[in-house]
C-alpha positions in Angstrom: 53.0 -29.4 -0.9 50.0 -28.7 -3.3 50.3 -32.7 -4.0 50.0 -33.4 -0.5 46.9 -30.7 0.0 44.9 -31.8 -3.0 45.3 -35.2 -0.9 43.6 -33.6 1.8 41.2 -31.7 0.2 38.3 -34.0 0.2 37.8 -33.7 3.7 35.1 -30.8 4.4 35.6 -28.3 7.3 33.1 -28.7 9.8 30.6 -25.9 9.9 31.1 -24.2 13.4 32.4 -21.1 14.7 35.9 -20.3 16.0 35.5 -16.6 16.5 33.1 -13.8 15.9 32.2 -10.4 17.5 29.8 -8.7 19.7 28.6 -5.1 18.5 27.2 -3.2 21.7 24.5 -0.4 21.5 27.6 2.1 22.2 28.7 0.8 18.8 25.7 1.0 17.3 25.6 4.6 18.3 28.6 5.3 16.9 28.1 4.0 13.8 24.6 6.3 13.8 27.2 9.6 14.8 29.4 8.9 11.8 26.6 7.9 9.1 25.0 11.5 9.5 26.8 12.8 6.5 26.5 10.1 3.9 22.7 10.0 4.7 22.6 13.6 4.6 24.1 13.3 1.3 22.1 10.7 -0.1 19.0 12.3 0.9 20.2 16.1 -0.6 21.2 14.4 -3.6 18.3 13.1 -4.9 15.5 16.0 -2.9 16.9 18.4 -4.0 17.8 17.3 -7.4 14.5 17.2 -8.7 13.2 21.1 -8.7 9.8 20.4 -9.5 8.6 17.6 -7.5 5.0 17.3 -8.7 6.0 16.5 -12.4 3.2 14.0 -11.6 0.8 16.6 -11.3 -1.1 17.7 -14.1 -0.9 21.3 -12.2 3.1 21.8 -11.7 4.3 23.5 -8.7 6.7 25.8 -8.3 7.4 24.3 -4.7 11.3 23.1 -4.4 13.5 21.7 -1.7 16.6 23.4 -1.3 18.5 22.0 2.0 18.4 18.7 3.4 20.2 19.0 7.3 20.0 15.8 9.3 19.4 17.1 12.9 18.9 13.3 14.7 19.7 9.7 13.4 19.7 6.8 15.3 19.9 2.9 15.0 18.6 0.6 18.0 18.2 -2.8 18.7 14.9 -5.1 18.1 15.8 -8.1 20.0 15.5 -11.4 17.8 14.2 -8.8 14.8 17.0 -6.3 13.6 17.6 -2.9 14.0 15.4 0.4 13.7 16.8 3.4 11.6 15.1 6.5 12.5 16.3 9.6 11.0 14.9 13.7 11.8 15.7 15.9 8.9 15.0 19.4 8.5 14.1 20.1 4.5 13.7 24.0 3.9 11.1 24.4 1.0 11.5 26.9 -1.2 7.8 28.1 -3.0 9.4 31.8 -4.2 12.1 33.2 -4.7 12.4 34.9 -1.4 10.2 32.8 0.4 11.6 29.5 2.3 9.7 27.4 4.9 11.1 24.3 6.8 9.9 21.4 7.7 10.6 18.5 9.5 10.8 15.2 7.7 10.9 12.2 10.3 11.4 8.3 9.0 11.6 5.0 10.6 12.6 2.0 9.4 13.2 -1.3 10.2 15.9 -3.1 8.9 17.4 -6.9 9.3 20.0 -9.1 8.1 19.9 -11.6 5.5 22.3 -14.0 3.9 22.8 -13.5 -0.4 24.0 -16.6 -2.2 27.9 -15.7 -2.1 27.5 -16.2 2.0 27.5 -12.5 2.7 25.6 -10.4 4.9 23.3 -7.4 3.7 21.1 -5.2 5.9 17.7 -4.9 4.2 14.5 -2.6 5.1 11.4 -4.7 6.4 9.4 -1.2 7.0 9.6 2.0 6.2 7.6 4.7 7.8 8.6 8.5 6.2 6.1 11.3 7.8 6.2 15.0 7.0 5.6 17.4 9.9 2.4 18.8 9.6 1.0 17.2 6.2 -1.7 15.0 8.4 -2.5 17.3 11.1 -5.1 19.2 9.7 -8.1 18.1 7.5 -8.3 22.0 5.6 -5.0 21.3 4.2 -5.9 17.9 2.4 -9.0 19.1 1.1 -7.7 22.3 0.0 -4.9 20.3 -2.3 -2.8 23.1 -2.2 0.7 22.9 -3.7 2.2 22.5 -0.1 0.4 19.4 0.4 1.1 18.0 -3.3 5.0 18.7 -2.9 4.7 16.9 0.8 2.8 13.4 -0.7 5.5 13.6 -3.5 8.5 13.9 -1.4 6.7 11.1 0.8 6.6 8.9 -2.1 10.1 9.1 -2.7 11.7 8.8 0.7 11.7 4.7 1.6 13.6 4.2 -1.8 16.3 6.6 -0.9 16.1 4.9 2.6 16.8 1.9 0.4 19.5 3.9 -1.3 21.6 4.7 2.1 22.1 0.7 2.7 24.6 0.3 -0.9 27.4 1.8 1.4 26.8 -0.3 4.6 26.5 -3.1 3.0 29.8 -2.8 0.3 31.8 -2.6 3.9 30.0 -6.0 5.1 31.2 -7.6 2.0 34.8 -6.6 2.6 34.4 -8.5 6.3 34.9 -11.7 4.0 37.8 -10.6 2.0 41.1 -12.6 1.7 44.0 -11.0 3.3 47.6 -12.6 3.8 48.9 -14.5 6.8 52.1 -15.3 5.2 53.5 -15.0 1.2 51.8 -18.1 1.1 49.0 -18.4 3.5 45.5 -17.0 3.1 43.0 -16.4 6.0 39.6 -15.5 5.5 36.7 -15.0 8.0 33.2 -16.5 6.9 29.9 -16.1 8.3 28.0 -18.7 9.7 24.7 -17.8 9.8 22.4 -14.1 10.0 23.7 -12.2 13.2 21.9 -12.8 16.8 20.3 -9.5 17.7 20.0 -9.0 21.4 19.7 -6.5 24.3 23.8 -6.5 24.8 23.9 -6.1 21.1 24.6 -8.2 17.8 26.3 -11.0 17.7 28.4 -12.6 15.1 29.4 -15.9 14.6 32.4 -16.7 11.9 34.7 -19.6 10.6 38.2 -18.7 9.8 39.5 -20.9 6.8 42.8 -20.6 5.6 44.3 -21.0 2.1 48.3 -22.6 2.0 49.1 -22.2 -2.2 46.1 -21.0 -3.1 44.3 -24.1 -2.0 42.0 -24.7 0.8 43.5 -26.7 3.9 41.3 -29.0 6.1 41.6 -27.7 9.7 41.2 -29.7 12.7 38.0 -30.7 14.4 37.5 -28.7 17.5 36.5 -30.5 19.9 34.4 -28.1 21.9 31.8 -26.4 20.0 32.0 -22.7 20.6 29.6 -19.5 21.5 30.4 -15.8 22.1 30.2 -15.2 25.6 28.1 -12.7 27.1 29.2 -9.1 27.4 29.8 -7.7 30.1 26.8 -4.9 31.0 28.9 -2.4 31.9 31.2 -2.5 29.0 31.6 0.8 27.2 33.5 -0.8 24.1 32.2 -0.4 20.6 33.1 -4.3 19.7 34.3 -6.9 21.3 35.9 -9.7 19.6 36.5 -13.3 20.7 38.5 -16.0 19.4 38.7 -19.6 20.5 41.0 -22.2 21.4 40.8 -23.7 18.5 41.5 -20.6 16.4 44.4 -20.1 17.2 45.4 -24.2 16.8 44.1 -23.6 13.4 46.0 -20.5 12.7 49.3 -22.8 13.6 48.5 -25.6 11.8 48.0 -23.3 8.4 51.3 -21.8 9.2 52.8 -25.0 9.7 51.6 -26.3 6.7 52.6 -23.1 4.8 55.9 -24.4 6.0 56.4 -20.4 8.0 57.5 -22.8 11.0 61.0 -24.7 9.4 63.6 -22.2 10.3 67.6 -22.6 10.4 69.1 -22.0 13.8 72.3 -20.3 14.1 75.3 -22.1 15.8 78.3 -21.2 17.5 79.3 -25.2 17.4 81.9 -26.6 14.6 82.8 -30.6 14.5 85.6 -30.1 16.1 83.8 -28.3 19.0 81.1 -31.4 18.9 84.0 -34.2 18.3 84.8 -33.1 21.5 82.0 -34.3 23.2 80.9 -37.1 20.0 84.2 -38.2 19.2 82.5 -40.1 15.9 81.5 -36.7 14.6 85.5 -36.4 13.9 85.6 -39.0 11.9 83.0 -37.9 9.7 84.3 -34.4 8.6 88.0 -34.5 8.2 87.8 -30.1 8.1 86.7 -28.3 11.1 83.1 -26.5 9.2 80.3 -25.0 10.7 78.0 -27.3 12.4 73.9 -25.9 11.2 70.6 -26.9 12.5 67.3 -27.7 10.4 64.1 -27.3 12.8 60.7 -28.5 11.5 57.5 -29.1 13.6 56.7 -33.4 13.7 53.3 -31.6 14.9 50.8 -28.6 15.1 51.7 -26.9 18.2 49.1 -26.5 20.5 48.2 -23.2 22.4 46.5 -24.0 26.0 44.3 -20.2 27.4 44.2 -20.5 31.0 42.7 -17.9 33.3 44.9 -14.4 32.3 47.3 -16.6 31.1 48.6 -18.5 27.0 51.3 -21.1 26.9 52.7 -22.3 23.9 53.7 -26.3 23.1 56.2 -26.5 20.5 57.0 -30.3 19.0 60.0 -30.1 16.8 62.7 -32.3 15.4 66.2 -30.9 15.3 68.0 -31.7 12.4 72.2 -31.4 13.4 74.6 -31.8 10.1 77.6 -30.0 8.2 78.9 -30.1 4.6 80.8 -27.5 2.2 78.9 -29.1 -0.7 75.3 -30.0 0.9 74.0 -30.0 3.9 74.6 -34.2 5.3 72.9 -34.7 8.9 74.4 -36.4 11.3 72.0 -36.2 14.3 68.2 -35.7 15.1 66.6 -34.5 17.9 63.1 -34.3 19.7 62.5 -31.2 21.1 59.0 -30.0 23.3 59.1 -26.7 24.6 58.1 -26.5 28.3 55.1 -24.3 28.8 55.5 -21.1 30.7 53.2 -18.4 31.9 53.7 -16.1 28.7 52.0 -15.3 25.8 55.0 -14.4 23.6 58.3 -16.9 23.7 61.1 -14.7 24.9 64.4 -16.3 25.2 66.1 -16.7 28.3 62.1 -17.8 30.1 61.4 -20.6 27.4 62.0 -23.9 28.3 62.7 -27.1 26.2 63.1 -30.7 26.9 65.5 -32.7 24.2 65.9 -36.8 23.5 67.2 -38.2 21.0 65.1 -39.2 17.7 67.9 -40.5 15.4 72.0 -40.8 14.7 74.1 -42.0 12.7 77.3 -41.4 15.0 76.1 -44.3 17.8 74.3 -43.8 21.0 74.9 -39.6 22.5 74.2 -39.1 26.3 71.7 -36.7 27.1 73.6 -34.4 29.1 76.1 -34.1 25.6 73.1 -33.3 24.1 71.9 -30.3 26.4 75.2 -28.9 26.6 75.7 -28.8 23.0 72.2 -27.9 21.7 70.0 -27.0 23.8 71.8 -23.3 24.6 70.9 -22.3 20.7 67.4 -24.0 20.7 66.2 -22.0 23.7 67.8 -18.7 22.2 67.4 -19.4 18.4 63.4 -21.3 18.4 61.4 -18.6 20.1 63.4 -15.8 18.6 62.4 -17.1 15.1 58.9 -18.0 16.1 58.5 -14.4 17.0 59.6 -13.1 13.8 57.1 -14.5 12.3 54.5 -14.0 14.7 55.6 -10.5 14.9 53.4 -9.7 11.0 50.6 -10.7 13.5 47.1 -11.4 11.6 44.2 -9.3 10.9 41.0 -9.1 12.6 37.6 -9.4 11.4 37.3 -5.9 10.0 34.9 -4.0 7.7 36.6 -1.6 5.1 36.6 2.1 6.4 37.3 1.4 9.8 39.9 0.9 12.0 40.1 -0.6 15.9 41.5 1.8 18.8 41.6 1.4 22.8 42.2 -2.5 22.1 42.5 -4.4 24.9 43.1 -8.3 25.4 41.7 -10.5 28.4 42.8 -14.2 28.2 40.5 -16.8 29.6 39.8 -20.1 29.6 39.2 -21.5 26.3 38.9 -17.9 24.3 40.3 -14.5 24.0 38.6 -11.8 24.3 39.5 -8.3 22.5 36.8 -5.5 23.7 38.0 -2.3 21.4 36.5 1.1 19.8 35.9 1.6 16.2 36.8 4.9 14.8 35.9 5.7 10.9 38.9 6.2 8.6 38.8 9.5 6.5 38.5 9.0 2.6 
């Protein structure tokens, strides 16, 4: 196998999308509703650390902050910019021991999205615009320069790099959207990032590129042939996120499992020689003992997945191995087998359908009805049970660390799947 993929491996993926993501403004909002704590945090931690905040001063104050309570925080969308970060926080100022004064300390910023050199996304601040209620209102107080004033242009001056500060978390989770994570013991899946998010009205839009990994090294997927584009939201939609994937994702997603080799499966049989001599007399003559007869299924071919309007079908192309042997397994038969698509998403036995010919045999020429009433009885049961085994693991979704996906719903259409969900933040 790794002979066969470092043949491969000079042919380059093409660069296009086979997924990605649209976050909505209820999303956005969300996020705003759970980030309240860590920026109060951030904030407290360094305003308050500092007890004497005009150290720059050659007349020290005895001014002090000691709260920091977020009251308002907000993100919204800049179409074709980025977002804007406003935050209202209450700081209570402390200038004696029993004398405390609040006031309210507004900032807005706006931030966008930029691509570092290992292809990952970071939020960064374009602007930053901190204001202290009160400190510009009235000309008496800047000309008197009293220690109110000198505490409010120092706490000013410190504000857009804590603003800075709050973006290490946010951004540590957008690194984790391109972690590895396993598809099989031996297959890797990883979601890149094409290009900076879109930012529009209905929300931000990702584009990404699942590659896949079979042994550690990467595998050349097929070409789609249809380039593809997150489609639009839908205006009413109250979901957080809404994911899409492609045709073509999930033809690559079975071609990396085929490769990984997840596909080649054993198929448990009631049949013994004798039972088949009965209907391929020369099968007798090759095993003088009556032994268990086993079949070896591998896929000649990727199988393709066709999305229809609320509806995925399934092709399977596999060849049927048929032999026996105490010592080793020794084929005696091969067979061509194409599944029959069927309005379902999942193969469940008893509804999946299968059409078999003969590919090769070494015991003379077998009629086709001798082959459907001895095989094709375990293929229908046997294939699609073992094909949901190992669909069953199912494969993880472009995620950020921290949070996890609830209220997920699917709607299959033409060409892509879309998964509209809500996000809710994991606790630590």
């Amino acid at each position: 196998l790794s002979i066969l993929l470092s043949l491969l491996l000079p042919a380059q993926p093409s660069r296009s999308p086979d997924c990605g993501g649209i976050l909505t403004p209820a999303g956005l909002s969300y996020f705003a509703e759970v980030s309240k704590p860590h920026t109060e945090a951030v904030l407290r931690r360094q305003l308050v650390a500092d007890p004497d905040l005009s150290q720059s001063s050659s007349k020290p104050s005895r001014n002090s902050i000691a709260s920091v309570n977020v009251s308002e925080l907000s993100l919204s969308l800049v179409p074709h910019a980025g977002l804007r970060l406003s935050i209202d926080a209450d700081l209570g100022i402390s200038s004696a021991p029993s004398a405390t004064r609040v006031k309210r300390l507004s900032i807005l910023a706006d931030l966008h999205v930029e691509m570092n050199l290992e292809g990952n996304m970071e939020l960064v601040t374009s602007s930053c615009k901190p204001t202290l209620e009160g400190t510009q209102s009235s000309s008496e107080e800047v000309e008197s320069k009293s220690s109110s004033s000198e505490l409010d242009k120092i706490s000013v001056d410190k504000v857009c790099l804590e603003v800075s500060k709050l973006l290490l978390s946010p951004n540590e989770r957008l690194i984790s959207l391109t972690t590895q994570f396993p598809v099989t013991a031996s297959c890797q899946a990883q979601y890149v990032p094409l290009a900076v998010p879109m930012f529009s009205e209905q929300g931000i839009i990702i584009s990404l590129q699942t590659t896949f990994q079979v042994a550690g090294i990467p595998i050349p997927l097929p070409v789609s042939p249809v380039p593809f584009s997150m489609p639009e939201p839908a205006s009413s939609s109250s979901s957080h996120l809404t994911l899409a994937f492609s045709e073509h994702f999930y033809t690559s997603l079975f071609f990396a499992l085929e490769i990984a080799g997840a596909f080649n499966m054993t198929l448990l049989s009631p049949l013994t020689t004798r039972t088949v001599a009965q209907r391929i007399p020369q099968v007798g003559s090759l095993f003088q003992e009556d032994v268990p007869v086993v079949l070896q299924a591998v896929f000649r071919s990727s199988p393709r997945v066709q999305l229809e309007e609320g509806k995925a079908a399934l092709r399977l192309f596999l060849t049927v191995h048929v032999g026996a042997g105490a010592a080793g397994f020794q084929s005696f038969l091969s067979v061509s087998v194409v599944s029959v698509p069927r309005e379902c998403a999942r193969c469940a036995p008893g509804v999946w359908g299968a059409e078999l010919s003969l590919a090769a045999s070494d015991v003379g020429s077998v009629p086709a009805a001798a082959l459907r009433e001895l095989l094709l009885p375990t293929v229908q049961r046997e294939v699609p049970a073992q094909l949901n085994e190992v669909l069953s693991e199912g494969i993880f979704l472009p995620h950020v660390s921290g949070f996890t996906y609830t209220d997920v719903a699917v709607a299959i259409h033409r060409d892509y799947v879309l998964v509209p969900c809500n996000l809710q933040l994991q606790e630590r």
